[in-house]
VOTORTI-614167 format. One line per 4 residues: number of its first residue (from 1); their letters; for each residue x, y, z of N, C-alpha, C, O. Coordinates in pm, 1 decimal. Example, Ala and Ser with C-alpha at 12.3 -4.5 7.8 and 13.67 -1.06 7.14 Angstrom:
# VOTORTI-614167
1> as> 1319.0,-569.0,780.0,1230.0,-450.0,780.0,1320.0,-330.0,780.0,1423.6,-331.9,846.5 | 1285.0,-225.0,708.0,1367.0,-106.0,714.0,1290.0,3.0,787.0,1340.9,113.8,803.9 .
END
This chain:
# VOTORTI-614167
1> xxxx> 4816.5,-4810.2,-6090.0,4739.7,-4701.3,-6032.6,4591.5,-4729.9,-6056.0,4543.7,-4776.5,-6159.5 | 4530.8,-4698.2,-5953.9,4375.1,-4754.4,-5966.1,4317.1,-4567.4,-5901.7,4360.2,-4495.1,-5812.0 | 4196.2,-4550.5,-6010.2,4138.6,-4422.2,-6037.8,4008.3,-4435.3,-5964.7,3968.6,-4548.6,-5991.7 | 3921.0,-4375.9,-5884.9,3809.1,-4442.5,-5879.3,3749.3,-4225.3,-5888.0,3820.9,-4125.2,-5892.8 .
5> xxxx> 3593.3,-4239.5,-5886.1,3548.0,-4128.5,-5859.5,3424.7,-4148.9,-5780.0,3331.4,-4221.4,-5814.3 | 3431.3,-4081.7,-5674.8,3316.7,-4103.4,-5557.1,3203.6,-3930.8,-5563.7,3216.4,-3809.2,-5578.4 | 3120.7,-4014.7,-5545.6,3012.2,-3947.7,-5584.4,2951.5,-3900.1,-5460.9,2898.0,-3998.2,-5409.3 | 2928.1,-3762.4,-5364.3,2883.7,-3745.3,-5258.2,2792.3,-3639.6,-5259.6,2792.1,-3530.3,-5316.3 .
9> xxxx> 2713.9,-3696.9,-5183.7,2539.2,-3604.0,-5152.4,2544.0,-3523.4,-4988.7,2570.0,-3578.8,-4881.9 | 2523.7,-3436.9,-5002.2,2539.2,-3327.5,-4910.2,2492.2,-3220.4,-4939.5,2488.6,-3170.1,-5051.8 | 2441.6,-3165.7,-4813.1,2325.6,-3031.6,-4828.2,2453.5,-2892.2,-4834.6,2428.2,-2775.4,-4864.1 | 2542.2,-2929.2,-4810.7,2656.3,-2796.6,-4740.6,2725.5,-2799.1,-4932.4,2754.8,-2883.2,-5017.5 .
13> xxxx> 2721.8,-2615.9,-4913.5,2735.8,-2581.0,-5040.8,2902.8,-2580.6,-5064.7,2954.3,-2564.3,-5175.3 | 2980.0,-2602.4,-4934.3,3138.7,-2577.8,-4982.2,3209.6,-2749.7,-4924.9,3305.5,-2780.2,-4853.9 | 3089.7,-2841.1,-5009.5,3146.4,-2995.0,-4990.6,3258.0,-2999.6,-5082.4,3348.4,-3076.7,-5050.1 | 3270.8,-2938.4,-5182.7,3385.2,-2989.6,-5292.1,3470.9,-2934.1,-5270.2,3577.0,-2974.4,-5317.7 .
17> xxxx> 3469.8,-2781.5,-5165.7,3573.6,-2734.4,-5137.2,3682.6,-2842.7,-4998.2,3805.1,-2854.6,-4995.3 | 3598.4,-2892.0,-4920.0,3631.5,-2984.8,-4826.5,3695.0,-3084.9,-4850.4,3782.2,-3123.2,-4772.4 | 3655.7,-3172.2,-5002.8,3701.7,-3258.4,-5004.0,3818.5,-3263.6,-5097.0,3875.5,-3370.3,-5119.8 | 3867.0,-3115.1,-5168.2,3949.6,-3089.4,-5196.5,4082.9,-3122.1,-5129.5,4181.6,-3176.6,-5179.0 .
21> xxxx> 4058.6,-3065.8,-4976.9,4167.8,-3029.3,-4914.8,4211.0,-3179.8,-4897.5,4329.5,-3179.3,-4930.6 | 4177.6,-3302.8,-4864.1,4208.8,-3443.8,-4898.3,4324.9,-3456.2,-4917.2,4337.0,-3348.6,-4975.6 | 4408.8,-3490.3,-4917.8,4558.2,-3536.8,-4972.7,4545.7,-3634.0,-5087.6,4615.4,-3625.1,-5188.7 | 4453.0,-3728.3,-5068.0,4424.0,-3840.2,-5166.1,4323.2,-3773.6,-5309.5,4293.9,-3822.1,-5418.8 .
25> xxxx> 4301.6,-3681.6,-5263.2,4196.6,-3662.8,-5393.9,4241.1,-3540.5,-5481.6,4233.6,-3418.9,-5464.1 | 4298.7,-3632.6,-5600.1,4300.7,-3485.5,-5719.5,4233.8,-3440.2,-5773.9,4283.2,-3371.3,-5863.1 | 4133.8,-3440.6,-5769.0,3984.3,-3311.8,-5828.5,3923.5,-3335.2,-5746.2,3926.0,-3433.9,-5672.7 | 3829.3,-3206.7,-5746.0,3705.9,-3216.5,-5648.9,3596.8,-3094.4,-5716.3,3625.0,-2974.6,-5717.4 .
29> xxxx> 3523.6,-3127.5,-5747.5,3397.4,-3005.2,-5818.1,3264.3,-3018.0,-5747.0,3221.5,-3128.8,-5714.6 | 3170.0,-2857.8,-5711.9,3031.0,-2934.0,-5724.3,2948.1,-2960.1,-5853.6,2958.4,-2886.0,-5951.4 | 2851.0,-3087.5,-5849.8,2753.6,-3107.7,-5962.1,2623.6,-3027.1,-5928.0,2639.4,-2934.2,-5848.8 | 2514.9,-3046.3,-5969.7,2411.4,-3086.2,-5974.7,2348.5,-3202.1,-6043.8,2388.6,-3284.0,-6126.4 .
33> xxxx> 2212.7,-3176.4,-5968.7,2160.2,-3360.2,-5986.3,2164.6,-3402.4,-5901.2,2182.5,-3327.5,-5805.1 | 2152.4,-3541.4,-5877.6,2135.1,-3602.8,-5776.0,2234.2,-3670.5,-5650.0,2209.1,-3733.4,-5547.2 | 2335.2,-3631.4,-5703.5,2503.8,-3585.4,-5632.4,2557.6,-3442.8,-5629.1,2550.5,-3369.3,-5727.6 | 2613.5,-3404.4,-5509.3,2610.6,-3246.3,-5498.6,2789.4,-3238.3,-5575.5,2825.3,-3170.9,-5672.0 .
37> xxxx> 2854.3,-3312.8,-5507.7,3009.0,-3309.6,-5550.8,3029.6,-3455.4,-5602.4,2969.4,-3561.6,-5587.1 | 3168.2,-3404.3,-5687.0,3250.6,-3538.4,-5708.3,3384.0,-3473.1,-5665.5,3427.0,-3358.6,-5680.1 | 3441.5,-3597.5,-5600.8,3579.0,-3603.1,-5606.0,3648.6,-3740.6,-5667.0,3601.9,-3852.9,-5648.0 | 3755.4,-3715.6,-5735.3,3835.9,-3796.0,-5828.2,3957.5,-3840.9,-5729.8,4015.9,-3755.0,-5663.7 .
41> xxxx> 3989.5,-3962.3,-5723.0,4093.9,-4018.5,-5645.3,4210.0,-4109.0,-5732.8,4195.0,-4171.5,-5837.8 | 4281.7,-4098.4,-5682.6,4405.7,-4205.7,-5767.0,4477.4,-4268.8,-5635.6,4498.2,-4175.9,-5557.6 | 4513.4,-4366.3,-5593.3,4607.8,-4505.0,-5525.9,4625.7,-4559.7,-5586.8,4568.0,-4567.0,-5695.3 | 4733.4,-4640.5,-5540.5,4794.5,-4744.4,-5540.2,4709.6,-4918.8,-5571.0,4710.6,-4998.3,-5665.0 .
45> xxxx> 4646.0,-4914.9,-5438.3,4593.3,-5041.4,-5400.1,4437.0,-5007.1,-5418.9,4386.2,-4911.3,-5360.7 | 4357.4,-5100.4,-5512.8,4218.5,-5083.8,-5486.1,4149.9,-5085.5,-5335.5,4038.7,-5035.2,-5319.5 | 4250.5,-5169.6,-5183.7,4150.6,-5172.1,-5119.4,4220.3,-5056.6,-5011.6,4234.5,-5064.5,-4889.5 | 4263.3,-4930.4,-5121.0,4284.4,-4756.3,-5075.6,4131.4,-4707.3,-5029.7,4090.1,-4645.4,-4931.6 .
49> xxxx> 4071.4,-4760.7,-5139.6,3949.5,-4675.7,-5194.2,3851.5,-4682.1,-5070.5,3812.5,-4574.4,-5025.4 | 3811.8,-4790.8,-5016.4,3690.8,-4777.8,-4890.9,3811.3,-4708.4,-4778.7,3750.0,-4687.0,-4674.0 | 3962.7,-4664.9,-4762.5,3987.6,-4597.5,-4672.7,3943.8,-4448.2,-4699.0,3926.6,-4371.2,-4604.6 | 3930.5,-4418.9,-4799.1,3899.5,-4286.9,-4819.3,3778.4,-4231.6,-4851.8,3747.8,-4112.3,-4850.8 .
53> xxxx> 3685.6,-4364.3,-4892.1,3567.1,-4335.2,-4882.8,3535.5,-4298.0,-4718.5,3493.5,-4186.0,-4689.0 | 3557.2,-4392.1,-4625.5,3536.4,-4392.0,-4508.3,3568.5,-4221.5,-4455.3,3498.7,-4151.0,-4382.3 | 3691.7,-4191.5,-4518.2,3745.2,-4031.1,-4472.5,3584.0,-3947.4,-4458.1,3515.0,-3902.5,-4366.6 | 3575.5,-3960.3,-4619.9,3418.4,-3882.9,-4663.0,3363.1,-3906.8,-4641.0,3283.5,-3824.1,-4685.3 .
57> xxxx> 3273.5,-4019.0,-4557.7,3165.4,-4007.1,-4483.1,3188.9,-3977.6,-4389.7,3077.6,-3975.2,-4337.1 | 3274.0,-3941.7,-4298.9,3274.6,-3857.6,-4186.5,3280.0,-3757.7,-4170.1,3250.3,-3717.1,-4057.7 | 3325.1,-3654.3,-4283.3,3333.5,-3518.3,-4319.5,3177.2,-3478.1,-4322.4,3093.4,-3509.4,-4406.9 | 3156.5,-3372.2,-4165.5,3040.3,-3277.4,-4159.9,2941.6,-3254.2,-4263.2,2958.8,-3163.5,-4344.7 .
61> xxxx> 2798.7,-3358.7,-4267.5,2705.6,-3284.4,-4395.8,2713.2,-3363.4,-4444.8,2607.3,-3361.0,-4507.6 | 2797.5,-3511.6,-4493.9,2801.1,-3570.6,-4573.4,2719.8,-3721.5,-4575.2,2741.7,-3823.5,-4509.8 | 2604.8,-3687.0,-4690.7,2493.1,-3800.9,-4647.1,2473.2,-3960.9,-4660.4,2427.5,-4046.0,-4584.1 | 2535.4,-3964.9,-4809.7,2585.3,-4058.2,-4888.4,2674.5,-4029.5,-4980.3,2696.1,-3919.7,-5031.6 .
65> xxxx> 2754.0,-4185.6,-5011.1,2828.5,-4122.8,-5153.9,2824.7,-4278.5,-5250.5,2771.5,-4379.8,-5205.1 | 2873.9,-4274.6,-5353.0,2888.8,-4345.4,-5447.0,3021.6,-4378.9,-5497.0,3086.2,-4275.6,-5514.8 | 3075.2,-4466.3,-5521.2,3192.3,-4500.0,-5584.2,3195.8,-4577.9,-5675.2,3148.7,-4691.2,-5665.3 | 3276.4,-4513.3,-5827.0,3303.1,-4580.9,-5928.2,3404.5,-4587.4,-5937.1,3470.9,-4495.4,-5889.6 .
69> xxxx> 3469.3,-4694.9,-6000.0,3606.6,-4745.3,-6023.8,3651.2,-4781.2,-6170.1,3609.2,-4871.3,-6242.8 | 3733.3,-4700.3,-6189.9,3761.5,-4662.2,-6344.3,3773.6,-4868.3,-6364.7,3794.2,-4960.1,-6285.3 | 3743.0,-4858.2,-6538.6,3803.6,-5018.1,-6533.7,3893.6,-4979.5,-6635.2,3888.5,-4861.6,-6670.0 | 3972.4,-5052.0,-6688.3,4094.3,-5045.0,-6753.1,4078.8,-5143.5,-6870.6,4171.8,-5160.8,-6949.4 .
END
Protein backbone atom coordinates (compact mmCIF):
# COMPACT_ATOMS: atom_id res chain seq x y z
CA UNK A 1 0.00 0.00 0.00
CA UNK A 2 1.48 3.29 -1.00
CA UNK A 3 0.05 6.53 1.15
CA UNK A 4 0.71 9.74 -0.47
CA UNK A 5 -0.91 13.28 0.78
CA UNK A 6 -1.66 15.96 -1.83
CA UNK A 7 -1.63 19.28 -0.96
CA UNK A 8 -4.29 21.66 -2.86
CA UNK A 9 -4.62 25.50 -3.24
CA UNK A 10 -7.96 26.82 -4.00
CA UNK A 11 -9.91 29.95 -3.35
CA UNK A 12 -13.44 27.84 -2.82
CA UNK A 13 -14.06 27.40 0.88
CA UNK A 14 -15.88 23.77 0.56
CA UNK A 15 -12.53 22.24 -1.40
CA UNK A 16 -12.06 19.60 1.35
CA UNK A 17 -15.53 18.97 1.33
CA UNK A 18 -15.20 18.03 -2.57
CA UNK A 19 -12.45 16.16 -2.34
CA UNK A 20 -13.83 14.17 0.27
CA UNK A 21 -16.45 12.78 -1.79
CA UNK A 22 -13.37 10.98 -3.95
CA UNK A 23 -13.59 7.32 -3.60
CA UNK A 24 -9.76 7.21 -3.46
CA UNK A 25 -9.25 9.59 -0.71
CA UNK A 26 -9.54 8.76 3.04
CA UNK A 27 -9.22 12.13 4.70
CA UNK A 28 -9.78 15.31 3.48
CA UNK A 29 -9.52 18.64 5.86
CA UNK A 30 -9.15 22.42 5.23
CA UNK A 31 -5.60 24.03 6.33
CA UNK A 32 -4.43 27.25 6.40
CA UNK A 33 -1.24 28.61 5.05
CA UNK A 34 -0.19 28.31 2.02
CA UNK A 35 -2.39 25.17 1.02
CA UNK A 36 -6.13 25.56 1.56
CA UNK A 37 -6.87 21.58 1.87
CA UNK A 38 -5.22 18.31 2.23
CA UNK A 39 -6.41 15.20 1.16
CA UNK A 40 -4.80 11.82 2.26
CA UNK A 41 -4.84 8.93 -0.31
CA UNK A 42 -3.95 5.21 -0.03
CA UNK A 43 -3.45 2.66 -3.51
CA UNK A 44 -2.17 0.08 -4.47
CA UNK A 45 0.31 1.12 -7.24
CA UNK A 46 2.46 4.31 -6.86
CA UNK A 47 1.70 5.18 -10.51
CA UNK A 48 -2.33 5.45 -8.80
CA UNK A 49 -1.16 8.66 -7.52
CA UNK A 50 -0.79 11.15 -10.77
CA UNK A 51 -4.37 9.36 -11.66
CA UNK A 52 -5.83 11.03 -8.90
CA UNK A 53 -3.90 13.85 -8.73
CA UNK A 54 -5.09 14.49 -12.28
CA UNK A 55 -8.92 13.87 -10.73
CA UNK A 56 -7.99 17.12 -8.49
CA UNK A 57 -6.89 19.30 -10.77
CA UNK A 58 -9.88 19.26 -12.58
CA UNK A 59 -12.19 19.69 -9.73
CA UNK A 60 -13.76 23.48 -10.07
CA UNK A 61 -11.34 26.20 -8.19
CA UNK A 62 -8.58 24.06 -8.01
CA UNK A 63 -5.24 26.00 -8.62
CA UNK A 64 -2.40 23.89 -7.74
CA UNK A 65 -1.55 21.02 -5.64
CA UNK A 66 1.37 19.25 -4.15
CA UNK A 67 2.11 15.69 -3.59
CA UNK A 68 3.95 13.87 -0.94
CA UNK A 69 4.57 10.35 -0.78
CA UNK A 70 4.83 8.72 2.48
CA UNK A 71 8.40 6.81 2.41
CA UNK A 72 8.55 3.70 4.31
Amino acid sequence: MVRAIILVKSPKKLIAAKLGKLSTVTNSFPTSGQFDAVAIIDVKQLGEIKEITNQIQKISGVERTETMVEVQ
